[in-house]
C-alpha positions as CSV (number, residue, x, y, z in Angstrom):
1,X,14.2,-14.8,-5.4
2,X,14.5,-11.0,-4.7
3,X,17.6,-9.3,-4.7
4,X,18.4,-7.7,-1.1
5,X,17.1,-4.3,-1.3
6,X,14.2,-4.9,-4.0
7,X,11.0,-5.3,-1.4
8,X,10.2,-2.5,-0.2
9,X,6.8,-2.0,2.7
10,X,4.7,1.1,2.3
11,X,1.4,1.6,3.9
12,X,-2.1,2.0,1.6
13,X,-4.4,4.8,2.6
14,X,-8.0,5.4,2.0
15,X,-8.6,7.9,-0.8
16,X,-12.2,8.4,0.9
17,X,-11.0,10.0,4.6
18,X,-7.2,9.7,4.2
19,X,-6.2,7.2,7.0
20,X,-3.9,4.5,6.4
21,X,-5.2,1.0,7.0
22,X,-2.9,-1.2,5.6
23,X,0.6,-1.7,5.5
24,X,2.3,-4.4,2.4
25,X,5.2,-4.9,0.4
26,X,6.3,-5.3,-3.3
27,X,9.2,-6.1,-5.2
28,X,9.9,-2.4,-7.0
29,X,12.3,-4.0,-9.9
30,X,9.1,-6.0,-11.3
31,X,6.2,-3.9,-10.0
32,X,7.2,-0.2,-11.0
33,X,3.9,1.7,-11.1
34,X,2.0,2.8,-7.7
35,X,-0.6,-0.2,-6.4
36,X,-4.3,0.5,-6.0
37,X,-6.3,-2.0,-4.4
38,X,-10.0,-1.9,-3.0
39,X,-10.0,-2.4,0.7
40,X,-12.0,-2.4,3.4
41,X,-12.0,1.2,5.8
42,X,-12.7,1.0,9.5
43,X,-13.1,4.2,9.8
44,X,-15.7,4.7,6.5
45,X,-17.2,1.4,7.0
46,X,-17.2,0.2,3.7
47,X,-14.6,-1.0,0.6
48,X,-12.9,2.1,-0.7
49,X,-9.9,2.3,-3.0
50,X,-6.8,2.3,-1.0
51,X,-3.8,3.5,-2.7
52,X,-0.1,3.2,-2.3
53,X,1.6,6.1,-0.1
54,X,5.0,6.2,1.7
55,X,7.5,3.7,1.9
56,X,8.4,2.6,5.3
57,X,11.5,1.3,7.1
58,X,12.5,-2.7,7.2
């Protein structure tokens, strides 16, 4: 189990057009580096890589 304070959401954005699609979480004392996933984008209708931008409130 996570300790209070260690998941953190953020929102993914399309490196193609810049929009952000997605928003997911991740526990930051095991997973350290930035997350890039391939997604797919509404707005370029197709899988782009999406990668891990702000970090958002609870």
């Amino acid at each position: 189990m996570a300790k209070a304070g260690a998941v953190i959401r953020f929102g993914l954005v399309c490196s193609v057009c810049g929009s952000r699609n997605y928003v997911t979480s991740k526990n930051k004392l095991e997973n350290k580096e930035k997350i890039t996933l391939s997604k797919y984008c509404r707005h370029c209708r197709k899988h782009t890589e999406h990668k891990e931008n702000e970090k958002l409130g609870k």
